[in-house]
Each structure stands twice: as structure tokens, then as C-alpha cells.
N, C-alpha and C positions, 0 to 999 in steps of 0.2 A: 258535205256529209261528214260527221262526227267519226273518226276513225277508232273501229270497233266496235262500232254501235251496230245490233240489230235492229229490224221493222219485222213485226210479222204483217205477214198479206195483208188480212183482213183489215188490220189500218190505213193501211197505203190504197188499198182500191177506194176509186172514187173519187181520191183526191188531182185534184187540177194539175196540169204539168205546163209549165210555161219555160221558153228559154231565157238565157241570160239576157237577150233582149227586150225583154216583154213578150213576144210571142205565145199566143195560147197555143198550145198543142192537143188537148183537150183531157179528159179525163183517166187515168191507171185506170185500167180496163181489168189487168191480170198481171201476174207475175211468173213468167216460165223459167223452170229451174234447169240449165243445159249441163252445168258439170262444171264448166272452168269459171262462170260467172250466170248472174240471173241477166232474165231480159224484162223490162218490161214491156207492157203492149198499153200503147195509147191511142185514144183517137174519140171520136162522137161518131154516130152512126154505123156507116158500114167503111167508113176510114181509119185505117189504122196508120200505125206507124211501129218499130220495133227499136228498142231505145237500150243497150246497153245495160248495164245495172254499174259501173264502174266506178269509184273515186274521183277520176279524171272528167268523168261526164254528169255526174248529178253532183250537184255543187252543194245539195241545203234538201234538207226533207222538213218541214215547217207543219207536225201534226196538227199541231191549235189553231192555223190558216188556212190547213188542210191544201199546202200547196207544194209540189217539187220541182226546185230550180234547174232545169239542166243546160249544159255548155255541149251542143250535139257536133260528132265530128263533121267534119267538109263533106258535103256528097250523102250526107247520111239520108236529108229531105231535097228533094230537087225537083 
């Protein structure tokens, strides 16, 4: 992720979330705004997952791919 760069929501929802692996994790659902850092919320169906919004953890926001790379902590999906 571009340091300093904004996204507003509206772009980022929808778009695909996959890990540094390849892993799909499935689509930005929402973005919730907590105070110290945003969360996003991913998932398909009634599965979610809650993902950080960090530096450390989303590696690449790729609007034109419409795809967000992220590097998820240890324990985060199990």
C-alpha cells in the first residue's frame, strides 16, 4: 500500500481480497472506521472475516484489478 495514499470505501468495496499466498479470501464487504485504524470486513455469503486495515497487513490495493493483496497475522484465520 502506497504510503499516504487514501481509498475511499466506495472503491475498495467489492473488490477481491486475496493473501500473499494466492488465497481468496473473498470480496471487501465494508470498511469499519474504529478510531486507531479502519477494519475491513471480507468474506462471500454469511462468512466473514475481519482484516486490519494496516501497512503491515495489506500489502498492495490494485484498483484497475480490483484486487487487495494482504499479508494476514498468525491466528488471524484458523
Amino acid at each position: 500500500m502506497e504510503t499516504g495514499k487514501t481509498y475511499l470505501v466506495k472503491d475498495l468495496v467489492g473488490c477481491e481480497v486475496v493473501t500473499v499466498k494466492g488465497e481468496v479470501l473473498g470480496r471487501l464487504k465494508d470498511v469499519l472506521p474504529t478510531g486507531s485504524n479502519d477494519v475491513f470486513v471480507v468474506g462471500e455469503g454469511l462468512s466473514e472475516i475481519l482484516v486490519p486495515a494496516l501497512k503491515t497487513v495489506v500489502t498492495m490495493i490494485d484498483l484497475e484489478a480490483r484486487r487487495i493483496t494482504v499479508d494476514l497475522p498468525k491466528g488471524l484465520i484458523d
